[in-house]
KOLPA-214777 format. One record per residue: residue in one letter; y, x negated, z negated of N, C-alpha, C, O in turn. Coordinates in pm, whole numbers, plus 32768, in hexadecimal, padded with zeros to 4 digits. Atoms other than C-alpha are relative to their C-alpha. Layout:
<balos>
a  Y  X  Z  Y  X  Z  Y  X  Z  Y  X  Z
...
</balos>
This chain:
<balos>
x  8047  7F96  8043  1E8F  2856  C481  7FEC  8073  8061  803F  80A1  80B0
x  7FF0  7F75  7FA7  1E00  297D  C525  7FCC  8089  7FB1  7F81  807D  7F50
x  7FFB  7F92  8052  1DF3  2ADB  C4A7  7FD3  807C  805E  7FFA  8073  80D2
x  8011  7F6D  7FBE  1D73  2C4E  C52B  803D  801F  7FE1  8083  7FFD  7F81
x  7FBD  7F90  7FCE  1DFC  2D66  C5AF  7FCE  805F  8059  7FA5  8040  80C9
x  801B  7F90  7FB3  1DAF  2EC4  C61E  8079  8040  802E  80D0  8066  7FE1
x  7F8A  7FD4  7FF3  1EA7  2F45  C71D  7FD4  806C  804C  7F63  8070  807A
x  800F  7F72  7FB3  1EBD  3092  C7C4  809A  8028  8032  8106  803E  7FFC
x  7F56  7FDF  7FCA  1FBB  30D7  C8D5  7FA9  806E  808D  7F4A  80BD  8095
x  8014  7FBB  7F75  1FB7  3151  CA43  8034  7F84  8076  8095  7F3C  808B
x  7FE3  807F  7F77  1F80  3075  CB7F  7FF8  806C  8082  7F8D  80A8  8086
x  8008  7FD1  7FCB  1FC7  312F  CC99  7FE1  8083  8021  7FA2  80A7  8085
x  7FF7  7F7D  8046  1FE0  327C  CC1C  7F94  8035  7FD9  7F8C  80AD  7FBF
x  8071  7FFF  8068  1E85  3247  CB81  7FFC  7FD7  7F88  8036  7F6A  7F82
x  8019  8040  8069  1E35  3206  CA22  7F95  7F8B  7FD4  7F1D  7F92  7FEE
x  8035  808C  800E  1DC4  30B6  C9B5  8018  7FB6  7F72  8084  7F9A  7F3F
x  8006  8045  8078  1D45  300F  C878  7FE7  7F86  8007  7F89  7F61  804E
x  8011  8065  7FD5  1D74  2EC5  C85A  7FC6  7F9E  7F84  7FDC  7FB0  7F0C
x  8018  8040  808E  1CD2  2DB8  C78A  803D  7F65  800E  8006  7F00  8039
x  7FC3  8075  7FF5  1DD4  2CBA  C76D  800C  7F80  7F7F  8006  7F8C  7F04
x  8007  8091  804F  1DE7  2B51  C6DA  80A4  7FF2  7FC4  8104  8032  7FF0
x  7F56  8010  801C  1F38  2ADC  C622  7FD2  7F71  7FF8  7F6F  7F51  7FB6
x  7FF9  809D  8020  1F6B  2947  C64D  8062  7FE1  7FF6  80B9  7FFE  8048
x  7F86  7FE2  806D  205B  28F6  C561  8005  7F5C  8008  7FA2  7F14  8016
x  7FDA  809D  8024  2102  278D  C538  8033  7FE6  7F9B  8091  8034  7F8D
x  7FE6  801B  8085  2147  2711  C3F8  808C  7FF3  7FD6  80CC  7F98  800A
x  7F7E  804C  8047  2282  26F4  C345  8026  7F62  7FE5  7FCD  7F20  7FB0
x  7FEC  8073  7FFB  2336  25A1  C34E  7FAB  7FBA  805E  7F9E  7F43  803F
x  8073  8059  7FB1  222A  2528  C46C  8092  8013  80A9  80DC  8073  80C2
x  7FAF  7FA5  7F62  22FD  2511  C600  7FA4  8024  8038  7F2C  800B  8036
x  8030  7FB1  7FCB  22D8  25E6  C6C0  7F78  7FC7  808B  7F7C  7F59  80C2
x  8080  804E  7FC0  2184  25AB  C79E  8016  8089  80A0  8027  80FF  80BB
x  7FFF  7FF3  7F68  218B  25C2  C90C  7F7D  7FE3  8035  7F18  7FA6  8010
x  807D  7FE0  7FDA  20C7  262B  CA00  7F7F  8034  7FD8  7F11  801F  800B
x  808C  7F9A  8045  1FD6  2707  C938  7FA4  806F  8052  7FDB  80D1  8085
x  804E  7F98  7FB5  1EB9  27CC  C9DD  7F7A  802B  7FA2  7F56  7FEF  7F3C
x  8096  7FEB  8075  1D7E  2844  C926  7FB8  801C  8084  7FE0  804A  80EE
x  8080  8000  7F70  1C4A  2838  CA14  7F86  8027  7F86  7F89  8020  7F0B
x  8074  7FE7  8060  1AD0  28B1  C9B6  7FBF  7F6E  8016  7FD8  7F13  8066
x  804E  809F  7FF4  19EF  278D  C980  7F70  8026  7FEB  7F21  7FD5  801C
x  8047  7FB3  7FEC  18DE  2872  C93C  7FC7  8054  7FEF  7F6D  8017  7FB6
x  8030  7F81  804F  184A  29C4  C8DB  7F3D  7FE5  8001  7EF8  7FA0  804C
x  8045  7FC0  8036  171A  2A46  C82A  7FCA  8092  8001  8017  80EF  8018
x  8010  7F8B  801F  1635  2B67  C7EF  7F9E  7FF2  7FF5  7F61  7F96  802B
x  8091  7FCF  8054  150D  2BE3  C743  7FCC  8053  8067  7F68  8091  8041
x  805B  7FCF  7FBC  149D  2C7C  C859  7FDE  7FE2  8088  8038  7FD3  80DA
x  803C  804E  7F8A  13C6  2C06  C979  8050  8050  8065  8060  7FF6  80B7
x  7FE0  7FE1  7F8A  146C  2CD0  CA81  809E  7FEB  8023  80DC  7FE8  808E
x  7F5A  805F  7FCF  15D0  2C52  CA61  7FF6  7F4A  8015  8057  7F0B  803F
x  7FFF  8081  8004  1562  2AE7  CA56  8016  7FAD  8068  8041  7F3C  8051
x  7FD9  8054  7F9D  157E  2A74  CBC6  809D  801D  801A  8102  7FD8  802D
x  7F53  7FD5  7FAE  16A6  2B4D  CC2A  80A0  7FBE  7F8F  8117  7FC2  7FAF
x  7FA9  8036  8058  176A  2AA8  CAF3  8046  7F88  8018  80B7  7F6F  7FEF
x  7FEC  808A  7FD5  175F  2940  CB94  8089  8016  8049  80E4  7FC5  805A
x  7F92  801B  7F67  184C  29C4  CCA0  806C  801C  7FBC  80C0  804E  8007
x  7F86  7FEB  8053  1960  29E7  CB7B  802B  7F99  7FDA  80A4  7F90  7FC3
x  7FBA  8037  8007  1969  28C6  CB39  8083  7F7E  803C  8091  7F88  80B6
x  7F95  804F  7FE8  1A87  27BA  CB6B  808F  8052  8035  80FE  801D  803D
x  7F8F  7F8E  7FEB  1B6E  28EE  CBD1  808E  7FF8  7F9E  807F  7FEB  7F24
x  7F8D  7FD4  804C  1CC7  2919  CB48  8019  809A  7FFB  8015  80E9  8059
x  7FB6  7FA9  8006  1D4C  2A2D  CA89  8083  8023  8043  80D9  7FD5  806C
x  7F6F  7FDC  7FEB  1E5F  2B1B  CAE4  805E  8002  7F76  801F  8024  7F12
x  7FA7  800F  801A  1F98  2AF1  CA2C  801B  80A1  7FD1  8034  80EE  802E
x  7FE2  7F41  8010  1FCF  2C7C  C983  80B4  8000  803C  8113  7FB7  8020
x  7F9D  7FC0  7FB7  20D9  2D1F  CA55  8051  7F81  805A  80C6  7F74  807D
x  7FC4  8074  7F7A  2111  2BF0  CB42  7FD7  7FDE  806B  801D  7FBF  80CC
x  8076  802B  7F9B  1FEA  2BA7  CC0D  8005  8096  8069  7FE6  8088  80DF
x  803F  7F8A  7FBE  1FD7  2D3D  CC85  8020  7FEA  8095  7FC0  7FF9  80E0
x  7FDB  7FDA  7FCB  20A7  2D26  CD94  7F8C  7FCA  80C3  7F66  800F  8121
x  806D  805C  7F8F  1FBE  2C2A  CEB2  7F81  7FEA  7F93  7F87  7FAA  7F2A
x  8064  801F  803F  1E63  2C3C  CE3E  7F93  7FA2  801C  7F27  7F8F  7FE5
x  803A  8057  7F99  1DFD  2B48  CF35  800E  7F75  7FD2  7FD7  7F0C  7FF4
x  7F87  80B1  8003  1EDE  2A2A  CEAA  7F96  7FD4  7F43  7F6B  8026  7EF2
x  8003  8055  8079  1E6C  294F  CD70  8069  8036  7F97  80C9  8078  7FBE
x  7F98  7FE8  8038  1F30  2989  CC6B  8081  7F93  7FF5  8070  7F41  8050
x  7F83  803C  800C  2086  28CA  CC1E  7FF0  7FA5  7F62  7FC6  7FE0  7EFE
x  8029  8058  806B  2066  27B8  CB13  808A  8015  7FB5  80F3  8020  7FF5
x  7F9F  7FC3  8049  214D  2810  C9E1  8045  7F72  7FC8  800D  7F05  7FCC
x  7FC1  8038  8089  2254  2763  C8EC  7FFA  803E  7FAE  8021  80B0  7FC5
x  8017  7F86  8054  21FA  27F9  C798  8060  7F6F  7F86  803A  7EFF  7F64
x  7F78  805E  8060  234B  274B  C6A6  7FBD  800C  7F49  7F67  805A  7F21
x  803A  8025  8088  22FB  26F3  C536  800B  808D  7FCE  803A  80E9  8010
x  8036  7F45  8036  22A1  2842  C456  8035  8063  8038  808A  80B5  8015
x  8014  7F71  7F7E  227C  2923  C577  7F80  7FFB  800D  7F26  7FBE  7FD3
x  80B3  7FE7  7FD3  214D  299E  C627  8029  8065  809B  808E  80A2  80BF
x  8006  7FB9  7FA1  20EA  2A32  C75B  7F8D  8044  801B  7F25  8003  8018
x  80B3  7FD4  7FFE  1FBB  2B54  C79E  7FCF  7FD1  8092  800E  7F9D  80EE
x  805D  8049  7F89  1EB7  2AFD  C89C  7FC7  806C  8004  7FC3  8099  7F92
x  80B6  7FAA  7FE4  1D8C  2C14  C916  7FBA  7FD1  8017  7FAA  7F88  8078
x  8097  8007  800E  1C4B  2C05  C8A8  7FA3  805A  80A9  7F78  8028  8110
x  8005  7F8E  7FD2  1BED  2D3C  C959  801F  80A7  7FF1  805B  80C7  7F8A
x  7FAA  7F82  8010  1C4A  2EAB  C97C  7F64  806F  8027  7EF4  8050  8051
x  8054  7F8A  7FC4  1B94  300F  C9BA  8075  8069  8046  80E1  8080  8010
x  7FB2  7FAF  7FE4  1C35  30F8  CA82  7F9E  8075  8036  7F2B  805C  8057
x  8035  7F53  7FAB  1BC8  327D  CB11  7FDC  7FD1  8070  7F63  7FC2  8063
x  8020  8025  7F76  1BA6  3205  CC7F  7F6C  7FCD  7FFF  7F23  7FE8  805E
x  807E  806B  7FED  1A6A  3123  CC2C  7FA9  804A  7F58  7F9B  8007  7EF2
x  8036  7FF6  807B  19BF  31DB  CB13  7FB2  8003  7FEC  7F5B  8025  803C
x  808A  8063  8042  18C8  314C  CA0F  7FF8  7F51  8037  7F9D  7EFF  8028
x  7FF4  809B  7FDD  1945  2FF5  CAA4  8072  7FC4  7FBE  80D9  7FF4  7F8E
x  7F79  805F  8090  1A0C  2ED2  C9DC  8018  7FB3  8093  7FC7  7F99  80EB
x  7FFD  8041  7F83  1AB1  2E2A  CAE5  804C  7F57  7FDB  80C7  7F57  7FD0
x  7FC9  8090  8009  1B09  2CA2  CAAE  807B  7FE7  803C  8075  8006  80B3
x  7F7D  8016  7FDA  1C8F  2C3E  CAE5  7FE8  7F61  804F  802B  7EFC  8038
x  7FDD  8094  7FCD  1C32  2B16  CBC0  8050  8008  8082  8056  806F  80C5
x  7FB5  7FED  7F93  1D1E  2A99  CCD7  7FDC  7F82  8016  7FC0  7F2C  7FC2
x  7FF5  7F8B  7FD2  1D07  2A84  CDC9  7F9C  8051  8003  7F37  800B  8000
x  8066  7FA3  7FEB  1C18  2BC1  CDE7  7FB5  7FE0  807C  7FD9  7FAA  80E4
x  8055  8018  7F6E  1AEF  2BC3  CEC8  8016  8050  8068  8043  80C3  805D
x  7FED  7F97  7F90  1AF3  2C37  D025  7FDF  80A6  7FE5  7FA9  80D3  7F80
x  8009  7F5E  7FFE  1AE8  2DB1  D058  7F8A  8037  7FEE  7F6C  8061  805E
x  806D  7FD1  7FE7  19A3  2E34  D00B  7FBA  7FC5  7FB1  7F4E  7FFA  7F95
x  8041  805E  8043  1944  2D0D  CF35  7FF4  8037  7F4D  804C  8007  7F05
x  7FD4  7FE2  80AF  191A  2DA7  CDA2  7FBF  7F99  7FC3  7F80  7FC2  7F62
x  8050  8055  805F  187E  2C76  CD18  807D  7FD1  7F7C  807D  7F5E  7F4E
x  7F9E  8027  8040  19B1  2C7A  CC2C  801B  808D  7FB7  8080  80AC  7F77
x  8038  7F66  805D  193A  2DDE  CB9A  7FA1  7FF0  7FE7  7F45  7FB6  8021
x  8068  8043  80A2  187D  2DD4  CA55  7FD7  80CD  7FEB  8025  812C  7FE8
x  8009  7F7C  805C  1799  2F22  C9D7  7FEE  7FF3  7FAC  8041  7FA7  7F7A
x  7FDF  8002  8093  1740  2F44  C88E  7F96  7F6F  7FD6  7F31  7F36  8000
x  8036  8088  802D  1710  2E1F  C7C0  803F  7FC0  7F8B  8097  8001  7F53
x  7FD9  8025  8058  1757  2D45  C6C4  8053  7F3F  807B  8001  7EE3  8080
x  8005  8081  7FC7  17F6  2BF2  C7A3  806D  7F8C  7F9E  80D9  7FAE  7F6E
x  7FB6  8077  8037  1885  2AAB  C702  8047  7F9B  8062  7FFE  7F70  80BC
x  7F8F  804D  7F92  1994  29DB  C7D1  8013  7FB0  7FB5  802A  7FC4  7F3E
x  7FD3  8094  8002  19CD  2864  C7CD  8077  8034  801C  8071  8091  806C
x  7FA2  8029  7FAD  1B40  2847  C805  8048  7F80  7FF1  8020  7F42  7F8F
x  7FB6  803A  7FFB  1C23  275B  C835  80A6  7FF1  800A  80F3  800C  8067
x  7F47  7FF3  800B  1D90  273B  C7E8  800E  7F8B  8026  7FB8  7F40  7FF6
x  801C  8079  7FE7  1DE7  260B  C884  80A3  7FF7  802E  80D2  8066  8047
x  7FA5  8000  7FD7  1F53  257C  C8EB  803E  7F81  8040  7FE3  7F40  8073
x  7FF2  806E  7FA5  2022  244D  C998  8020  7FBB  7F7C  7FDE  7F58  7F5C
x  7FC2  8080  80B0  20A8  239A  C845  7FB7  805A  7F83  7FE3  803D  7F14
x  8075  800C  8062  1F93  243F  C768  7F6B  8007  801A  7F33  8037  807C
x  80A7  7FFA  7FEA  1E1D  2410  C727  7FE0  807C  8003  800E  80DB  7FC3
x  804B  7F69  8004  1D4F  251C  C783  7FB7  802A  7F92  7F69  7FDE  7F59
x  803A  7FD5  8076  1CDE  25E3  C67C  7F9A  809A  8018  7FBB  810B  803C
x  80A3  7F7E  7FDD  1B55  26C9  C693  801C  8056  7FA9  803D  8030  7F39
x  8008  7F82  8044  1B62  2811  C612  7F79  8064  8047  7F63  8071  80BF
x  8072  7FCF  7FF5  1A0A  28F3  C5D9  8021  8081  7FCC  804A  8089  7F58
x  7FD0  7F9C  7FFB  1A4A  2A64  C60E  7F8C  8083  8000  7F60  80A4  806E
x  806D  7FA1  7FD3  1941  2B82  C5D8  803E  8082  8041  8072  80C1  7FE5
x  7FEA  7F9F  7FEB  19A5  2CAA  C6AA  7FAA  8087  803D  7F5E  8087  809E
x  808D  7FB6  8022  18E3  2DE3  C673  8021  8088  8021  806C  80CC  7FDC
x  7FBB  7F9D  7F7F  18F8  2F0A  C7B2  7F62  804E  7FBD  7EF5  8016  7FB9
x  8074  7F99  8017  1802  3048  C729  7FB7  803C  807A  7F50  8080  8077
x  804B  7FBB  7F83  17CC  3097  C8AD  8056  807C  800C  8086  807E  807E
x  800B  7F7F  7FC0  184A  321E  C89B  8095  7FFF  8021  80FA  7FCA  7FF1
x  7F4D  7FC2  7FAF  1977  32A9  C972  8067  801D  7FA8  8067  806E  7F4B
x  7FA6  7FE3  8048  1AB0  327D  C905  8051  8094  7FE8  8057  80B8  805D
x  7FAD  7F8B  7FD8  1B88  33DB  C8DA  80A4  7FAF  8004  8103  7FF3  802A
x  7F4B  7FFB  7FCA  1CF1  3333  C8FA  802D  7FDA  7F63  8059  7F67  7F5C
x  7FBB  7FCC  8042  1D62  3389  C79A  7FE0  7F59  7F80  7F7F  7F12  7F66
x  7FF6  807B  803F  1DDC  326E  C6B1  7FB7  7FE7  7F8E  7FA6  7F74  7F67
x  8047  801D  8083  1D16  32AD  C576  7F76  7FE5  8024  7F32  7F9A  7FDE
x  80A5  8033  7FED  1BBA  3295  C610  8000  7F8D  8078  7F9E  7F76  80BF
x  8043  8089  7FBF  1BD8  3166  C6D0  7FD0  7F95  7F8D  7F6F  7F51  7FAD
x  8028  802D  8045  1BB7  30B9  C59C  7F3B  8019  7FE7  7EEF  7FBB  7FD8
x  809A  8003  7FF6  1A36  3143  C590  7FC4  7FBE  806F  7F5D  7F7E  8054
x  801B  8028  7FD2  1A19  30D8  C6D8  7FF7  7F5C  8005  7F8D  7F37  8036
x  7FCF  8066  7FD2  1A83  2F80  C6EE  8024  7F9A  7F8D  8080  7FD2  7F51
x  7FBF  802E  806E  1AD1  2E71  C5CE  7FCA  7F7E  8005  7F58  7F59  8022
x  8042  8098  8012  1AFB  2CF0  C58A  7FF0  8007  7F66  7FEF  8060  7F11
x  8051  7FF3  809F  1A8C  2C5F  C458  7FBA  7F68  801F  7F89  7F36  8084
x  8049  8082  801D  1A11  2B14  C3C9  806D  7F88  804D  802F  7F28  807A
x  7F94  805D  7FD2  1B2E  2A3C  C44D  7FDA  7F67  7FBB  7FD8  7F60  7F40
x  803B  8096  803C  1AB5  28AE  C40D  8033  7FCB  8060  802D  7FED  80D6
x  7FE0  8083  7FC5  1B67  2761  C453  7F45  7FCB  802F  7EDA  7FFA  8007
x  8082  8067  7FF7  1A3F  2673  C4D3  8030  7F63  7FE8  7FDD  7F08  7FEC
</balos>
């Protein structure tokens, strides 16, 4: 099962909203190894995100508060034990990059590269939850970035930034 989440912290003594995933393992099911969620592919209603979108996909998510530390590296493939869960990032906004949604893929592109920053839009994400002893399971995600600069402050990232429409496929 996967579930939203709006988080608001501080990465590097900046503020950062995050729009995180919860993938949750069922009660009475074992625990499933090797779990990663990857994109499989995004969407948008508008012609000028449509090429730069391709280059998102097959990417792995970061891991919330695991992946930060090497942004270079892939992420680390999880054990998630019977009714538990673990969050994943979607993407985040932070002050540094503002009016930009920035995609949690790892590893990140070279230095200079933003094809993994989103402006305003409405975009839909293929993902994939996928693991070593379970079937992969598609999840269809609308996430919906208004474009304007964030200020920092935890109650209006919610205007900025929000998932929504969560679908098995």
């Amino acid at each position: 099962m996967v579930t939203e989440h709006l988080y608001v912290t501080r990465v590097g003594g900046n503020p950062a909203a995050f729009a995180r995933l919860e993938v949750r393992n069922a009660p009475g099911k074992e625990a499933a190894t090797g779990v990663t969620v990857r994109i499989e592919g995004v969407a948008s209603e508008s012609e000028d995100h449509r090429e730069s979108l391709k280059f998102l996909e097959s990417w792995q998510l970061a891991w919330a508060n695991d992946d930060r530390g090497n942004t270079n590296v892939p992420p680390k493939a999880k054990v998630i034990a019977s009714d538990s869960s673990l969050k994943v990032d979607l993407a985040h906004l932070n002050t540094v990059a503002p009016g930009l949604l920035i995609v949690d893929i790892r590893p990140q592109p070279e230095e200079g590269n933003y094809m993994n920053r989103l402006g305003p839009g409405t975009f839909q994400f293929e993902l994939v939850v996928g693991g070593d002893n379970a079937s992969a399971r598609r999840f269809r995600i609308a996430l919906v970035h208004d474009g304007q600069p964030w200020d920092g402050a935890a109650d209006t990232a919610v205007e900025r930034v929000r998932l929504s429409a969560i679908q098995g496929t």
